[in-house]
MARGU-826180 format. One line per field, with one value per residue (C-alpha): residue number from 1; y, x, z; residue in three letters. Coordinates in Angstrom, 2 decimals, always signed. Last residue first. Example, Ala and Ser with C-alpha at 12.3 -4.5 7.8 and 13.67 -1.06 7.14 Angstrom:
<sites>
k <- (2,1)
py <- (-1.06,-4.50)
px <- (+13.67,+12.30)
pz <- (+7.14,+7.80)
r <- (SER,ALA)
</sites>
This chain:
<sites>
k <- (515,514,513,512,511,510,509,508,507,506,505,504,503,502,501,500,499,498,497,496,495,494,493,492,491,490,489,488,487,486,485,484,483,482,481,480,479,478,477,476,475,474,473,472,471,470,469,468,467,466,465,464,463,462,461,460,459,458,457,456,455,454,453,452,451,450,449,448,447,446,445,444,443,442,441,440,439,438,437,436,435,434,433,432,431,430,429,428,427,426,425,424,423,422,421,420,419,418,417,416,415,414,413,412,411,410,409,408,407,406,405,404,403,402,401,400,399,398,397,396,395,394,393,392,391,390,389,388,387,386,385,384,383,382,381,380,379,378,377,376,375,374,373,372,371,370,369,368,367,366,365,364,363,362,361,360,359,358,357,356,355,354,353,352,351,350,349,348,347,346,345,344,343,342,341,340,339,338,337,336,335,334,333,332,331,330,329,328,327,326,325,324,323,322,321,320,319,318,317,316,315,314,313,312,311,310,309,308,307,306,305,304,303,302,301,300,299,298,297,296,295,294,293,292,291,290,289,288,287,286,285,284,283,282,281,280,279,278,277,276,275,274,273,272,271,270,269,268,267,266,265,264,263,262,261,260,259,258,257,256,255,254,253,252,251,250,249,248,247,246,245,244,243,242,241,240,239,238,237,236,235,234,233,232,231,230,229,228,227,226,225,224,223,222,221,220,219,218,217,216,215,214,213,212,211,210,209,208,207,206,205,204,203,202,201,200,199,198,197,196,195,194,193,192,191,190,189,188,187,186,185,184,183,182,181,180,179,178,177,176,175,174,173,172,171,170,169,168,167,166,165,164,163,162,161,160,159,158,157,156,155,154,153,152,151,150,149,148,147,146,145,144,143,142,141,140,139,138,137,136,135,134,133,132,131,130,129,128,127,126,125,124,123,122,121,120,119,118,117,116,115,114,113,112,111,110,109,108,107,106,105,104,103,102,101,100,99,98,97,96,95,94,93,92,91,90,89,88,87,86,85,84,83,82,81,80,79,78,77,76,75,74,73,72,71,70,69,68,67,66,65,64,63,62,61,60,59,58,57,56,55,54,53,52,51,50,49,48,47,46,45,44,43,42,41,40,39,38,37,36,35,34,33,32,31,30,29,28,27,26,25,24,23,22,21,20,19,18,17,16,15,14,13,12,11,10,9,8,7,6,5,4,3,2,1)
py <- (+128.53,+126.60,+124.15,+123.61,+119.83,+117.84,+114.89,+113.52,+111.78,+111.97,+111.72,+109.38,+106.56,+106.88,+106.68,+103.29,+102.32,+103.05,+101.12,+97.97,+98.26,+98.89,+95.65,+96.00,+92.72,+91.08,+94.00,+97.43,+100.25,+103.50,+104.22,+107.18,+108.85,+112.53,+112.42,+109.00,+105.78,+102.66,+99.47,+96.04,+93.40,+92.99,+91.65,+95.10,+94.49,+92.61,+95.75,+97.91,+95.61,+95.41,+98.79,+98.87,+95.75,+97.51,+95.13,+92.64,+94.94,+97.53,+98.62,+102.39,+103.27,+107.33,+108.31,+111.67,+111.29,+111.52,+108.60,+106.50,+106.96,+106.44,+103.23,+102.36,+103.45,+101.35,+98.03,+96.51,+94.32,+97.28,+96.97,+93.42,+93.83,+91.07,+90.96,+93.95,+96.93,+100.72,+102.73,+106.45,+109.27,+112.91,+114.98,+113.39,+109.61,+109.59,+112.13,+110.73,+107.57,+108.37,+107.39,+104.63,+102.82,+102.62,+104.27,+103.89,+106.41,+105.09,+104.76,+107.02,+104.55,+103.91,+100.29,+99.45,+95.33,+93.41,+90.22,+90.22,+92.23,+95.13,+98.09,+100.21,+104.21,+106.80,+106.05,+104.66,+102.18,+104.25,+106.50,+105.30,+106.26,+105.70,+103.22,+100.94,+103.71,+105.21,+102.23,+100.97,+104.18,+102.31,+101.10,+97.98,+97.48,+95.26,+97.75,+100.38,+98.95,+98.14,+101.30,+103.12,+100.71,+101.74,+105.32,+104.73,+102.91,+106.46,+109.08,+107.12,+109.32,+112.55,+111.59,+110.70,+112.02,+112.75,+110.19,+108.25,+111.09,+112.40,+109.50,+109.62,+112.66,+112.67,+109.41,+111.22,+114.18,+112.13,+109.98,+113.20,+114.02,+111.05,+110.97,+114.92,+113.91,+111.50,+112.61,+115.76,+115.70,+112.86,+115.18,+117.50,+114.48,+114.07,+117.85,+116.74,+115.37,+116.71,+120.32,+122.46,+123.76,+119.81,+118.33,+120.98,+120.82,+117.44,+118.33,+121.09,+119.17,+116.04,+118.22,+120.55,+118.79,+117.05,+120.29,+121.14,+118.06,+118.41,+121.84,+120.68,+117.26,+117.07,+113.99,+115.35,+118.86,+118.54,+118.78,+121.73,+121.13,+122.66,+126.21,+125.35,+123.62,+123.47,+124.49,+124.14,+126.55,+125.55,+124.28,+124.07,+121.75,+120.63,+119.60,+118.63,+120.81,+118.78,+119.60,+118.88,+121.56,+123.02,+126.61,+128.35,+130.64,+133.12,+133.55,+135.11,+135.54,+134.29,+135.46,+132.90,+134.48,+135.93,+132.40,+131.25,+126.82,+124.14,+123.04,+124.93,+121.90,+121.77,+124.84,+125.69,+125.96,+127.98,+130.14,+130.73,+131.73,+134.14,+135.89,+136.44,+133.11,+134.15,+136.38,+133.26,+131.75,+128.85,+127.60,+123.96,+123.36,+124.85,+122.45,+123.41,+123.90,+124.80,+125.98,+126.04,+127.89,+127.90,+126.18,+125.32,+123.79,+122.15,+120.08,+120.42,+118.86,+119.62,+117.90,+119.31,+117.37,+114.29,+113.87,+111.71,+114.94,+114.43,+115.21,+116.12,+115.42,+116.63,+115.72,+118.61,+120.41,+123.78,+125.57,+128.93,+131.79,+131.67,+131.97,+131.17,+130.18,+129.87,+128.33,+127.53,+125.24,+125.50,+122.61,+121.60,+117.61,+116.22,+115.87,+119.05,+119.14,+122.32,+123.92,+123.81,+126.59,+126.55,+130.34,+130.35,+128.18,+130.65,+133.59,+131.16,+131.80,+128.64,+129.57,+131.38,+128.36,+128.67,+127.66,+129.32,+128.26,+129.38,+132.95,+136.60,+138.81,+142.30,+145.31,+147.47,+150.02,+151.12,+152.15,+150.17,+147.20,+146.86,+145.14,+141.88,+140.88,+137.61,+136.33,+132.53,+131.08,+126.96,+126.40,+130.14,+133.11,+131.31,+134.62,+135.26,+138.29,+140.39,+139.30,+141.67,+141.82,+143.51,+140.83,+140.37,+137.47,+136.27,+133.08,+132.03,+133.38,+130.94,+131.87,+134.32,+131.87,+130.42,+133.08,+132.80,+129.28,+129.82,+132.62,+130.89,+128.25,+130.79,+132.50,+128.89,+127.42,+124.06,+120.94,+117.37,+114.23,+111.28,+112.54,+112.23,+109.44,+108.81,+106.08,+106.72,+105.58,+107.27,+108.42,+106.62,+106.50,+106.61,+105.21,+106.02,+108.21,+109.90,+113.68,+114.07,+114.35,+111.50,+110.98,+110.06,+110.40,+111.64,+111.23,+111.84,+115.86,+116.24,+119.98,+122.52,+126.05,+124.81,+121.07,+123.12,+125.22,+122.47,+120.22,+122.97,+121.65,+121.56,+117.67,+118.01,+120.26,+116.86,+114.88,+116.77,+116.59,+112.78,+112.95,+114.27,+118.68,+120.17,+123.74,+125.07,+128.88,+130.84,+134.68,+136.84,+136.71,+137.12,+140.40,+142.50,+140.22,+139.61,+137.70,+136.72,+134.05,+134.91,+131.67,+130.99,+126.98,+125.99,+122.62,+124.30,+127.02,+125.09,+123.09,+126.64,+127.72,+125.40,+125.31,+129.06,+128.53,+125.30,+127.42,+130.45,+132.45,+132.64,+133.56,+130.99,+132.36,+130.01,+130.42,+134.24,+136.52,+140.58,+142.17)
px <- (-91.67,-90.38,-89.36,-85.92,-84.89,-85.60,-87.03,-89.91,-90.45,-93.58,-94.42,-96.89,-94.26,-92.54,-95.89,-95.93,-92.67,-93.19,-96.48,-93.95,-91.49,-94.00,-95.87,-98.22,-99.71,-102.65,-103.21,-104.65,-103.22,-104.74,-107.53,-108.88,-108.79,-107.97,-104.24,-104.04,-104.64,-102.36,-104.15,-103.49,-105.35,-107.25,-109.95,-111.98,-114.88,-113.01,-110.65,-113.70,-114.83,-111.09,-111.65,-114.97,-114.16,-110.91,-110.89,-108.35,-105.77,-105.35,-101.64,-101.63,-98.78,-98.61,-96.80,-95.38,-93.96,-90.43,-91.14,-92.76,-89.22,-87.40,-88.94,-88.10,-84.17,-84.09,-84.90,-88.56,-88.57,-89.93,-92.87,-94.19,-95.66,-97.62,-101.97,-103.64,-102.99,-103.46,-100.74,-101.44,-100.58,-101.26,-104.42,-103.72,-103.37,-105.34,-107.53,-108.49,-109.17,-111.68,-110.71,-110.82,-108.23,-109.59,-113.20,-113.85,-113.46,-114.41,-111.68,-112.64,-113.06,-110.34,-110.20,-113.89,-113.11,-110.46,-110.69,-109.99,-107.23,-105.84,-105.60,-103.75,-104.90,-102.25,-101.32,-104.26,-107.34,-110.54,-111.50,-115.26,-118.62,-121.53,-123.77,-124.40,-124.89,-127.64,-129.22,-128.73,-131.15,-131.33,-135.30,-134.54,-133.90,-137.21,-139.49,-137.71,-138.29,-142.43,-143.10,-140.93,-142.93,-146.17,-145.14,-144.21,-147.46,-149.46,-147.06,-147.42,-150.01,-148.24,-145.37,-141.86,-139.79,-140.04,-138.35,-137.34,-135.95,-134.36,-132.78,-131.41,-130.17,-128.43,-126.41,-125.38,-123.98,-121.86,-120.91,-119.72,-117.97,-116.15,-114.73,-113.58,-111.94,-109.68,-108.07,-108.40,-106.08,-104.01,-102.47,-100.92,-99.18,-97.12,-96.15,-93.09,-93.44,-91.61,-90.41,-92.72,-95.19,-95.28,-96.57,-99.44,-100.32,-101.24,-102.80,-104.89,-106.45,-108.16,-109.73,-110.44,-112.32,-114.31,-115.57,-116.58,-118.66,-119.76,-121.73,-123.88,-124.19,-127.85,-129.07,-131.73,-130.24,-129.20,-125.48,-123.10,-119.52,-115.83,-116.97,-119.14,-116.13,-113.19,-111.19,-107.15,-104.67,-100.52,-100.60,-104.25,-106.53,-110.32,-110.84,-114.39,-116.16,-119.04,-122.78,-126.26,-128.63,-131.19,-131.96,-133.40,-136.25,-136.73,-138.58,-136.98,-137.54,-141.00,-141.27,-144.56,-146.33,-149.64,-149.77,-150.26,-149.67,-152.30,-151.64,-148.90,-147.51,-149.79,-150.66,-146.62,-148.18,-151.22,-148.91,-146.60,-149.96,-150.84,-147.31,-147.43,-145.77,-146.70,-143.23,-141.30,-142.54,-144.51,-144.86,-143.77,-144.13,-142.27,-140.84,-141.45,-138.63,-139.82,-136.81,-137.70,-135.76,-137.35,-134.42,-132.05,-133.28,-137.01,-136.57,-139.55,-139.22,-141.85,-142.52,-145.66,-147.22,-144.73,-145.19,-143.21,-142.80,-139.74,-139.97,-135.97,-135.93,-137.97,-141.39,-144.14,-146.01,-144.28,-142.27,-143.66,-141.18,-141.13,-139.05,-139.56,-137.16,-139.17,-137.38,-139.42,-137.71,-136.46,-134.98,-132.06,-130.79,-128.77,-125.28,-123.98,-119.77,-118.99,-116.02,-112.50,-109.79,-108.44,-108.24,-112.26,-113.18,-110.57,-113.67,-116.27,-119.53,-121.34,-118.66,-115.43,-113.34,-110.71,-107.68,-104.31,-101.15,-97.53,-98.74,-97.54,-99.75,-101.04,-103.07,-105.75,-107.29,-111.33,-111.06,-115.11,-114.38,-110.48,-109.48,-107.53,-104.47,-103.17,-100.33,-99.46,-96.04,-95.19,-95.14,-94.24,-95.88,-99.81,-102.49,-105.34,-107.11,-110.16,-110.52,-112.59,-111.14,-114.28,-112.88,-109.18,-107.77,-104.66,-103.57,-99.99,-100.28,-103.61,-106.10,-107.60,-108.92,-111.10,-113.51,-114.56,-115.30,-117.67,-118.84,-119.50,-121.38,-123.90,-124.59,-124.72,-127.50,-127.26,-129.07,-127.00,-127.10,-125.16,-124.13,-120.46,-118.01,-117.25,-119.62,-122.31,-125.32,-128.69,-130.10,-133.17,-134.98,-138.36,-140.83,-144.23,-145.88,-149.19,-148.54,-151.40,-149.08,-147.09,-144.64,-140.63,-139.08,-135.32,-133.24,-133.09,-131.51,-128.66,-128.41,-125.95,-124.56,-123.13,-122.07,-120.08,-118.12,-117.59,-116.13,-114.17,-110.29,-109.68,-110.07,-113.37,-114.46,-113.29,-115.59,-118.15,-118.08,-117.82,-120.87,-123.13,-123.61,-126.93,-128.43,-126.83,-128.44,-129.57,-129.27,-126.84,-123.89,-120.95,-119.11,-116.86,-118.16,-115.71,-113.20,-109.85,-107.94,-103.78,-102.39,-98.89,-98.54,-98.21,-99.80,-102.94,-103.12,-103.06,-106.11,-108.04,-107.43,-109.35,-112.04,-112.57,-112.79,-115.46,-117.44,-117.15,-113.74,-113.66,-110.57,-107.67,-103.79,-101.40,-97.71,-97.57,-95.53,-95.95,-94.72)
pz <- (-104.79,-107.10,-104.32,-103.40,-103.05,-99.59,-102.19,-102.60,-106.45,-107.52,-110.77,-111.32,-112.62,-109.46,-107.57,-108.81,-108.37,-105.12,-104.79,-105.99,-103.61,-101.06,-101.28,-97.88,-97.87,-99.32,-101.33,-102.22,-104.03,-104.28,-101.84,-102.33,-98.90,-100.53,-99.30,-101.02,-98.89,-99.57,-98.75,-96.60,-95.97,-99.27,-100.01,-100.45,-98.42,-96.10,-95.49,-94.98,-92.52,-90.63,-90.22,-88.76,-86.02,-85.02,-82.03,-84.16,-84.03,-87.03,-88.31,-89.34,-91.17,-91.43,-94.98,-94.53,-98.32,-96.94,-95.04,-97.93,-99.57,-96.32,-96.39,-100.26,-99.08,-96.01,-97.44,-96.53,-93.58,-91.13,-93.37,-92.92,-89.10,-89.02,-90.09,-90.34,-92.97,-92.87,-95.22,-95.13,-97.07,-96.13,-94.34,-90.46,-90.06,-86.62,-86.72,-90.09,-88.74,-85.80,-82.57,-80.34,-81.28,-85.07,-85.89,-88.94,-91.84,-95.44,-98.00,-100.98,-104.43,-107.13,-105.66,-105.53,-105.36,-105.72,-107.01,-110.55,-110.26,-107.86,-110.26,-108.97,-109.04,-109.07,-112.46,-113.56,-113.04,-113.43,-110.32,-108.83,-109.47,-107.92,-109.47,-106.64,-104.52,-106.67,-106.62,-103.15,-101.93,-98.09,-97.55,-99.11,-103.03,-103.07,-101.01,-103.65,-106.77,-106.07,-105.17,-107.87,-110.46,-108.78,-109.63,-113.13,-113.98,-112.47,-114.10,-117.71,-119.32,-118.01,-120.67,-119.28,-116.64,-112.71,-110.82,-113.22,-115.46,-112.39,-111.63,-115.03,-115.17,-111.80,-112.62,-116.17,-113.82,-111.36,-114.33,-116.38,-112.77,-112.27,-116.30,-115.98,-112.36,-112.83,-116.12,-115.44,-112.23,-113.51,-115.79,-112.57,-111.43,-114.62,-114.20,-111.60,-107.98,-104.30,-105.60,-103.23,-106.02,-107.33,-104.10,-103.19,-106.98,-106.35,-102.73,-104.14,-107.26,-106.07,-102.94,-104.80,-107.55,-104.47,-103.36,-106.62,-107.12,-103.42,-104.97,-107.41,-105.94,-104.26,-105.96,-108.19,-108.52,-112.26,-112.63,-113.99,-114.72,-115.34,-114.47,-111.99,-109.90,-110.84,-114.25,-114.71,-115.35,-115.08,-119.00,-119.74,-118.29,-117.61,-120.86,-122.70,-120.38,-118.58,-118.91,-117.48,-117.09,-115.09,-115.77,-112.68,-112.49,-108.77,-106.02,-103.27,-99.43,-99.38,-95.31,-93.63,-90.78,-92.57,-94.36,-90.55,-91.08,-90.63,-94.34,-95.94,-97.52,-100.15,-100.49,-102.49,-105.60,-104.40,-102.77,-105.76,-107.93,-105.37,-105.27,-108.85,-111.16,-115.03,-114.74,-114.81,-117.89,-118.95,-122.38,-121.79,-117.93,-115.49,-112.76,-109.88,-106.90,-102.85,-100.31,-96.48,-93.45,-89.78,-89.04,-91.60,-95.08,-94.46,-98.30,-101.28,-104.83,-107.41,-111.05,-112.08,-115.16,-114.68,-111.31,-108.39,-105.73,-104.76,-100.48,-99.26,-94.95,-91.77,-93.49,-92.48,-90.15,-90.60,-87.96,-87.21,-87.77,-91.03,-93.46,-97.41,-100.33,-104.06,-106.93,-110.49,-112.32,-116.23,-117.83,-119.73,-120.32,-123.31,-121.87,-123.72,-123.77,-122.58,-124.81,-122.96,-124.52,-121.13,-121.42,-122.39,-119.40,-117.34,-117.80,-116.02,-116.83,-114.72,-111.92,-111.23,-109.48,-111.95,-110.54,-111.71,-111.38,-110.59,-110.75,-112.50,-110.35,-112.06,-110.85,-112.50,-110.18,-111.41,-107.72,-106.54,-109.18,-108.38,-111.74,-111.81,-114.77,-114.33,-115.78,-115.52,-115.35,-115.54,-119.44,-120.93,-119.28,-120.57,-119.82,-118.26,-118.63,-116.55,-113.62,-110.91,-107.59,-105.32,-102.21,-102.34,-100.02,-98.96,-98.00,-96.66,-93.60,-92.99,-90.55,-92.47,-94.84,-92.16,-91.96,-96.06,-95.40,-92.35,-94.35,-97.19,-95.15,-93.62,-97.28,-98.79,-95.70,-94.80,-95.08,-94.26,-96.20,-94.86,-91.37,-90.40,-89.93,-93.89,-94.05,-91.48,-92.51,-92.01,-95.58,-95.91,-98.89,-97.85,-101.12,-102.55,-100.05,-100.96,-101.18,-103.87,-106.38,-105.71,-103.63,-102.96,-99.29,-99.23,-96.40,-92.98,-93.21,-90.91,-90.41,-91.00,-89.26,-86.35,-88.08,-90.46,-87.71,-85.53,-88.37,-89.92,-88.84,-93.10,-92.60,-91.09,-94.14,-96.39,-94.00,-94.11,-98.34,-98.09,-95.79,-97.97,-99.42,-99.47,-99.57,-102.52,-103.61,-100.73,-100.73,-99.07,-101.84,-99.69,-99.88,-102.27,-105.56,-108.17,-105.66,-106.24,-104.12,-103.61,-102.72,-101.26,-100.41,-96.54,-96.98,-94.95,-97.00,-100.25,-98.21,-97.28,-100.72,-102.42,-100.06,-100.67,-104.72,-104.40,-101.95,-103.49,-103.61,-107.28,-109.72,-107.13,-107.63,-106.91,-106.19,-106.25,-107.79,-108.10,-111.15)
r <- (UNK,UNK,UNK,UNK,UNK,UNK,UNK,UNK,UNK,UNK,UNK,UNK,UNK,UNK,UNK,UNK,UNK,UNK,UNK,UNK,UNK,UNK,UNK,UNK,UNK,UNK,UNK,UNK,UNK,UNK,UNK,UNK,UNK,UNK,UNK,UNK,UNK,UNK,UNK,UNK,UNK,UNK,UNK,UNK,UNK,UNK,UNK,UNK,UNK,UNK,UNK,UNK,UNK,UNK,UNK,UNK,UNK,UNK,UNK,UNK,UNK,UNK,UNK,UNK,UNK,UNK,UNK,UNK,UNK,UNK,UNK,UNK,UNK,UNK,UNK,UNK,UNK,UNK,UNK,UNK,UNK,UNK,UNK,UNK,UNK,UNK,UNK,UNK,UNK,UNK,UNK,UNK,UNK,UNK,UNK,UNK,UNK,UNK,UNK,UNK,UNK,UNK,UNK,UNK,UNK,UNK,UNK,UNK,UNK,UNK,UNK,UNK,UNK,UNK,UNK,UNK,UNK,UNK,UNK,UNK,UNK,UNK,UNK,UNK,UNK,UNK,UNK,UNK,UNK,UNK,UNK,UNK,UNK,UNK,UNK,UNK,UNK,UNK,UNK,UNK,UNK,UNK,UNK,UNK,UNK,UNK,UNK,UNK,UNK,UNK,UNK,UNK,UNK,UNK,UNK,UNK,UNK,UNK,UNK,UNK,UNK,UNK,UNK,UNK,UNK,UNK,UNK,UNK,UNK,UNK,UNK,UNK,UNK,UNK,UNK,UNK,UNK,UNK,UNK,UNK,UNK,UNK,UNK,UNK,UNK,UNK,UNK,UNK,UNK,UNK,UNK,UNK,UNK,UNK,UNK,UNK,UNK,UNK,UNK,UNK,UNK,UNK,UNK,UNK,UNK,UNK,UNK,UNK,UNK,UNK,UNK,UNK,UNK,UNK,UNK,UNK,UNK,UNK,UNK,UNK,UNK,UNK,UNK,UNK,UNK,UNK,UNK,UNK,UNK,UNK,UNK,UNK,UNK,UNK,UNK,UNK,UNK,UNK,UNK,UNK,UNK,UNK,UNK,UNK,UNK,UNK,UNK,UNK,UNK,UNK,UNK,UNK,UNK,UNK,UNK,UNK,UNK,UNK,UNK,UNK,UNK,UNK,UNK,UNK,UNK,UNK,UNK,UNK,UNK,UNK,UNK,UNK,UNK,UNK,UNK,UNK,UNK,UNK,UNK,UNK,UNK,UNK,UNK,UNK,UNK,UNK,UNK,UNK,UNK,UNK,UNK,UNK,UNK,UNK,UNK,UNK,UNK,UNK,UNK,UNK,UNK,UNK,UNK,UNK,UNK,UNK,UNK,UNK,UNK,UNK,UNK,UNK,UNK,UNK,UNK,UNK,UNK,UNK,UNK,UNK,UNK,UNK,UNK,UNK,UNK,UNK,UNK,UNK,UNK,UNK,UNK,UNK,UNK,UNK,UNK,UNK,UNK,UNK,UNK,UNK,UNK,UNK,UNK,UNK,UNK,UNK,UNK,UNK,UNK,UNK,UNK,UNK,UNK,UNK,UNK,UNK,UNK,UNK,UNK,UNK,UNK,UNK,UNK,UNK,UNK,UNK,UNK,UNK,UNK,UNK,UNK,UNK,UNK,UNK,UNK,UNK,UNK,UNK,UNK,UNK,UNK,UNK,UNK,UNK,UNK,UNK,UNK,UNK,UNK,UNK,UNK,UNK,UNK,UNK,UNK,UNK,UNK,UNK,UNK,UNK,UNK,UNK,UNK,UNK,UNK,UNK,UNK,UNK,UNK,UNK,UNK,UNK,UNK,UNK,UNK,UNK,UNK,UNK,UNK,UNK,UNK,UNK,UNK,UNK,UNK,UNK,UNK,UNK,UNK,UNK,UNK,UNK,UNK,UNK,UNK,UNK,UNK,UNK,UNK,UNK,UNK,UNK,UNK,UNK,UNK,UNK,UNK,UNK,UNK,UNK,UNK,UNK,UNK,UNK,UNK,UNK,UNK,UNK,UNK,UNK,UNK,UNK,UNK,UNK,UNK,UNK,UNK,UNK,UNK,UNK,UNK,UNK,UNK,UNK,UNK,UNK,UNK,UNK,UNK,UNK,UNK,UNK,UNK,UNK,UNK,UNK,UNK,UNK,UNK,UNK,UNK,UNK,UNK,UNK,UNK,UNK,UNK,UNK,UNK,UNK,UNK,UNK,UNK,UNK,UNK,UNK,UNK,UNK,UNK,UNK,UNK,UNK,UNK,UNK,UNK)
</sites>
């Protein structure tokens, strides 16, 4: 039977990211897809400047920023298009826009590209899955079915990542049952072209009503996506192509209907849901398949993004011999608590933006008017509430007074560059003050060496960095390979961070790998 370190059941974007970091760390990865070629109709269309950032660190950044957009922000209204708040969407966190518009088909090519430059990563389109199956603690056996040959074939894996969607197949392996967070509704989705730009808001527009809840975003160029809400007792079918058009009138204003492309119309079920367990043995669940968020705040597909990026360099570290299964248990444990947030946030903004009887659309818009010239024009809510990892064993807690440790480390600009060109995709140490770590005994530095650990030490002219450092009182942190920050502290205490990562599991060595 055929081995392979990692074999990846989905080669959408959560699927193809995956693979692109394993190929990047050098780890064998066979990624399975159902479908021969790339679905060619829109689905995501948003992804923030976390998500840039991680295709930045897979050398994408060009590629991306081709076929995306930065989108302004979000601007809230009534029915009657009247403007109730501009959340701006300008900063610069993570180096890269804030909200950006893209196209899935155009991405997932991008993605889909890129796999081919890795040896290490090979990919089957028209690769049908059809069992999973524990080979002891650390062995997986997959059996895949050529749909166009009707050709079974079998891989016997080190792990298996189920990127295969809202019906995932490894959901059922895991034994994980979706844990319902109390929100399902149907939307209407229409996606037009036209070669005549329309007259209208360059960013999202939420329309603020309870009796037709709408939200309308310009995608790419000459691209624009519409979503209704149904109300109770409507159905797809009662939506002809006249009845569409009157919805969508509003924004149509000036415009040649003779010149506009609907490209699909189609009825999506919103819901919000989290498997209960994300884990089993060498499987684990990303993506779709481990959760499904309401579109309010644009995370559908970022949340899978992020799961890769959590998962890939972990498994990265225990596939070549450097850290033992405890690493793999921090993968659910981090991520199944994030994303239930992630999904609870976008229910209730939702619900303000667009819940509640009719009767009370009118108080709850002057209530969003008056929030939001308080909060500022930047959307401080949401960012207030976004969620960060829990204390744990790869996140310190720094006491009392630190703040946000658990969160992603922003990217400044330090000697003139940005930080992740600098410090690469492994661990980093960035501190200020003297040069403590050369005082450390050689064994704990060779530790951090073996790691890859870059130590970046910021002058006084790093004005960014040394922000991000204030707003964490600390002066010195340790940076995971995902930019969570993991330790912070007045100094760089690298007896005790390697104690730390001890406990985790990982333990580098130049030992053979199990692959």
């Amino acid at each position: 039977m055929e081995h392979v370190p990692v074999v990846i059941i989905g080669a959408g974007p959560t699927g193809a990211s995956a693979a692109i970091m394993l190929g990047r760390r050098g780890i064998g990865t066979l990624v399975l897809e159902r479908w021969p070629d790339i679905y060619p109709l829109p689905r995501a269309v948003h992804f923030d400047d976390e998500v840039f950032r991680t295709f930045a660190a897979m050398g994408l950044a060009d590629e991306v920023r081709v076929i995306s957009r930065p989108a302004p922000g979000m601007r809230l209204v009534d029915a009657r298009q009247r403007v109730l708040a501009d959340l701006c969407r300008t900063r610069k966190v993570h180096g890269y826009p804030q909200a950006n518009m893209f196209d899935q088909p155009e991405l997932e090519a991008v993605l889909r590209n890129a796999l081919g430059k890795y040896e290490s990563v090979r990919f089957r389109g028209g690769a049908e899955v059809v069992d999973i199956q524990h080979l002891g603690a650390k062995r997986v056996h997959v059996r895949y079915r050529d749909t166009e040959t009707g050709a079974e074939h079998e891989v016997c894996a080190d792990a298996v990542l189920g990127c295969d969607g809202a019906n995932s197949i490894t959901r059922g392996v895991v034994g994980a049952r979706m844990e319902n967070l109390h929100f399902e509704q149907q939307w209407l989705v229409v996606d037009v072209s036209t070669s005549c730009p329309l007259d209208v808001y360059d960013g999202v527009q939420q329309v603020c009503d309870n009796d037709r809840a709408a939200t309308f975003m310009p995608v790419t160029p000459g691209r624009y996506r519409w979503e209704f809400r149904l109300k109770p007792g409507e159905r797809p079918e009662d939506f002809d192509h006249d009845a569409v058009l009157e919805l969508t009138r509003p924004w149509l204003r000036g415009a040649d209907v003779d010149k506009l492309t609907f490209m699909r119309q189609t009825c999506y079920t919103f819901r919000g849901v989290v498997a209960d367990r994300w884990r089993d043995g060498r499987v684990f669940l990303l993506g779709d398949a481990a959760h499904q968020t309401p579109p309010f705040i644009g995370q559908g597909m970022c949340a899978g993004i992020r799961d890769a990026a959590n998962l890939t360099w972990k498994l990265a570290l225990v596939l070549t011999g450097a850290a033992d299964e405890r690493l793999l248990d921090t993968y659910e444990a981090e991520r199944l608590p994030y994303a239930r947030r992630v999904v609870r946030l976008a229910i209730g903004v939702g619900a303000v933006m667009t819940g509640g009887p009719t009767r009370l659309t009118r108080p709850r818009n002057a209530l969003i008017r008056g929030a939001t010239k308080l909060l500022g024009e930047e959307d401080r809510l949401v960012t207030t509430l976004w969620p960060t990892f829990a204390p744990g064993p790869l996140v310190h807690d720094g006491g009392r007074l630190r703040k946000r440790t658990g969160d992603v480390f922003g990217q400044p600009v330090v000697a003139g560059v940005r930080l992740d060109d600098v410090i690469g995709e492994g661990w980093a140490i960035v501190h200020r003050g003297p040069d403590r770590i050369t005082a450390f005994d050689p064994d704990t530095r060779a530790f951090f060496d073996r790691l890859g650990t870059v130590v970046v030490r910021l002058s006084d002219a790093d004005s960014e960095a040394n922000a991000l450092l204030d707003h964490l009182r600390a002066d010195a942190v340790l940076l995971r390979p995902d930019r969570v920050v993991a330790a912070a502290g007045d100094t760089p205490d690298l007896r005790v961070w390697q104690r730390r990562l001890v406990a985790a599991g990982i333990a580098p060595t130049t030992g053979e790998a199990e692959r």
